[in-house]
N, C-alpha and C positions, 0 to 999 in steps of 0.2 A: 557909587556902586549900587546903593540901593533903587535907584531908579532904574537899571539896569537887571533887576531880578525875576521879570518878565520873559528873560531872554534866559536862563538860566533853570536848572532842575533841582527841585529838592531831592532829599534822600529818596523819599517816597516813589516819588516821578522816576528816578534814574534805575531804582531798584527796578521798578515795574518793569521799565522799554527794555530789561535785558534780563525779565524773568527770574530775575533772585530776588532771595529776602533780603527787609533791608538791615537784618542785622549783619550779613553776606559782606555787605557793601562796609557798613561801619569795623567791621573786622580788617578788610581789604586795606580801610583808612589810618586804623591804629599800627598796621602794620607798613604805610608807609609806601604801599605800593597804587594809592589814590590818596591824592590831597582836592579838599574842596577850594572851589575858585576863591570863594570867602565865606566866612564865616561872621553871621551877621552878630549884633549887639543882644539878640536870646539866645545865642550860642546856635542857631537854626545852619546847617550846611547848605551852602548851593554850590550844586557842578555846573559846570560850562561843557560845550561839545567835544574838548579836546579829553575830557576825563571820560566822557562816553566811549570815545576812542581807546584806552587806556585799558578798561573794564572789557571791551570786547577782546582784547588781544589775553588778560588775565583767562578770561572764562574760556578760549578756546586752547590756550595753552592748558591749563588745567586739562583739559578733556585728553591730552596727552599724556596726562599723570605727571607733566614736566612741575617740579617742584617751586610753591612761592619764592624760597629764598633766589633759585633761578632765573624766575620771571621777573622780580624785582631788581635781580641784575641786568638783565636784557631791558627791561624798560629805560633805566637809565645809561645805558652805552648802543642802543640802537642806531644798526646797521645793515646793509645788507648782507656783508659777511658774517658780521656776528649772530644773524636771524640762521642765514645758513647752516652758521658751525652750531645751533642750538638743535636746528632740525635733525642735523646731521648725527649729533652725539645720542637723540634719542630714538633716532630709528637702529642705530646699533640697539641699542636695549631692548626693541618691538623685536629684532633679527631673532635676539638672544631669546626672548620669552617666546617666538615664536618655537623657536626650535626646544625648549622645555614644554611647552606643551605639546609636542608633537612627540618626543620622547614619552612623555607622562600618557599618550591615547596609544601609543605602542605598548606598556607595560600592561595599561588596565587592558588591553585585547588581550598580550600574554594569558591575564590572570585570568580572562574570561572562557578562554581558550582551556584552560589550565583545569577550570572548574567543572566544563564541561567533560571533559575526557574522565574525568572521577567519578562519573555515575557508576560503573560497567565493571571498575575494577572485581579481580577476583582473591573472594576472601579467604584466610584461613590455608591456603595451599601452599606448599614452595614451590617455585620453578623459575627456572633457567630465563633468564629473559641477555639480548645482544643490546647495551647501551651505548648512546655518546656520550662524549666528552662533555664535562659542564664546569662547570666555574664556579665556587664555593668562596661567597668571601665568610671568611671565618672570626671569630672572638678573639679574644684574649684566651690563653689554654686556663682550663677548669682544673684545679687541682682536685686529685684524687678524694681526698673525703671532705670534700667541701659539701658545708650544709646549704640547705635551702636556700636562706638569707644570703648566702656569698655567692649561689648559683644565680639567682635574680639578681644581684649586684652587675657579674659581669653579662649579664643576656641584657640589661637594660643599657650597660655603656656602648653593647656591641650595635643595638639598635640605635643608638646616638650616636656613633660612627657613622655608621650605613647610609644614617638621614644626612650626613655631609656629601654623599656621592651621588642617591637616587631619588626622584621626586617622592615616585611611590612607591615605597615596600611592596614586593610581589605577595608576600607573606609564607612564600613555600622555607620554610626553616627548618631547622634539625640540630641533629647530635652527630659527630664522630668519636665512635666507639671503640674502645683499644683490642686490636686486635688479638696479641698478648693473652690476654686474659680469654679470649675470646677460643681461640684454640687449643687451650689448657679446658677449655670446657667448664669455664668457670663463667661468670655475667660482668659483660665488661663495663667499665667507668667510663663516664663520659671524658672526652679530650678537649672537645670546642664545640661549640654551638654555631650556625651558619645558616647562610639564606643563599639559595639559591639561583644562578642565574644564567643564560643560555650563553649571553657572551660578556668578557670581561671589560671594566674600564680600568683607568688608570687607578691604581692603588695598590699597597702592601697588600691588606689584609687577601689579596686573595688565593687559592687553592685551585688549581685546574684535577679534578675528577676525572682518571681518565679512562677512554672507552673502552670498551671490552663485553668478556661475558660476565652475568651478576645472578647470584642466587638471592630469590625475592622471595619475602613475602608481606601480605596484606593483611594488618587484624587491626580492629575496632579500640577504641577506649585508651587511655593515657598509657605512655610506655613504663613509669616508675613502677603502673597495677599491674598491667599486662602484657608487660615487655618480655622477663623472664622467661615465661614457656613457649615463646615464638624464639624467642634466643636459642632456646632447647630444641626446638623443632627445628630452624637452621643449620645448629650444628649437626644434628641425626642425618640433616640430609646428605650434607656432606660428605658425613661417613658413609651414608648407604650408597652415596654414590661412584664414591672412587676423589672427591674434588678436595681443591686446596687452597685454603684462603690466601689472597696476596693483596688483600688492603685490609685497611682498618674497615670497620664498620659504620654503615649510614642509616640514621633513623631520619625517616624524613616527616614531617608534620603533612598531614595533608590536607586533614578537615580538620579543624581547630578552634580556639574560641572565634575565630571571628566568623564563623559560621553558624557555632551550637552554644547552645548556655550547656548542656550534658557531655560532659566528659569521656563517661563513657561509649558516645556516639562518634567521638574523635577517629580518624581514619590516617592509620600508620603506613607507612612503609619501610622493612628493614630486607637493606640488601649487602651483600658484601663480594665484593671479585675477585672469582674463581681461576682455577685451571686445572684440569687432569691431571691425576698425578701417575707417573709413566712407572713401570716398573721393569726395574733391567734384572734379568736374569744372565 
């Protein structure tokens, strides 16, 4: 064999003609998936052409994402069917990643869509707005005097839900607020926490919102600070207008930390659906 070494590549040499390091290669070896032709009496590797062969099919497989332990079983049961059903099984997974990212360029358009339309809102007024129907996936329900600590408890599991269903959080989130209370003209507790979305997948958690007429309104800053007296100014209007609440109420997040480090530049929405209330004489 040694006279034969001529015809043969070192590490150095084999790493080079297929542009990786040659710790690449030595790794490649430990693991079983390149054996050197021999190995001399300084412990020195030489590959043959057949292991050249071997490495190019490793590096282009890789470039698939197809896994070592994979390609190391393909090297050793190589076929033509079996090359096929390797092809085959990971262009399902490109299908599947293709269609996750094409979902995921849909959502960040939603949100960019979503961001823009929030310049112009108008602040501080109530009025009547004609909504659709939206789909709320919702928490776990918030007990009534749950502290802080237990309110971040379940907003945080709810967001670890959600990430089981959607690539990317839209981020449009909220509260449903007890009507109950709401109509008794008192300041309602939160019921669940929720994110928003225009159409549903498959899951419990969710709530369809449904469409109608909605008395809104728009104000600035966290709802805990300045929730209350837009609460008060909803109900007034209500009153002054003749109308009747028939949902619970939605605080929707709009501008939020992930927009502002200032809180109180956070941009609310609290609306709740209405209807005339008829009087029979």
């Amino acid at each position: 064999m040694e006279k034969n070494k001529k015809k043969l590549f070192t590490t150095g040499e084999l790493a080079s003609l297929c542009n990786i390091h040659r710790k690449t290669l030595l790794f490649y070896d430990r693991l079983g998936l390149i054996k050197p032709e021999f190995i001399d009496n300084n412990g020195y590797r030489y590959y043959a052409r057949r292991q050249f062969f071997s490495l190019e099919i490793i590096l282009a497989l890789r470039k698939l994402d197809i896994s070592l332990p994979e390609i190391g079983e393909y090297l050793n049961n190589k076929s033509t069917s079996n090359y096929k059903n390797l092809l085959a099984k990971h262009a399902n997974i490109l299908d599947q990643l293709l269609l996750n990212l094409q979902k995921m360029r849909s959502e960040l358009n939603d949100r960019i869509n979503f961001l823009e339309n929030t310049e112009s809102l108008p602040v501080e007024s109530v009025h009547l707005t004609a909504e659709a129907e939206e789909y709320l996936f919702l928490s776990n329900p918030v007990p009534q005097n749950a502290d802080l600590k237990i309110r971040t408890k379940i907003s945080a599991q709810h967001l670890s839900t959600l990430a089981d269903y959607v690539t990317f959080n839209n981020h449009v989130s909220g509260y449903i607020l007890d009507k109950t209370a709401f109509i008794a003209g008192k300041r309602p507790h939160t019921k669940y926490f929720y994110q928003s979305f225009s159409q549903p997948f498959d899951s419990p958690y969710f709530f369809l919102k449904s469409a109608g007429s909605y008395a809104t309104i728009y104000f600035e800053g966290i709802y805990c600070s300045y929730g209350k007296p837009h609460v008060t100014m909803l109900y007034q209007y209500l009153q002054d207008n003749n109308l009747q609440a028939v949902s619970d109420l939605y605080m929707t997040s709009i501008r939020n930390h992930w927009v502002t480090n200032d809180n109180g530049s956070y941009l609310n929405k609290l609306s709740v659906k209405v209807k005339k209330i008829t009087v029979e004489f």
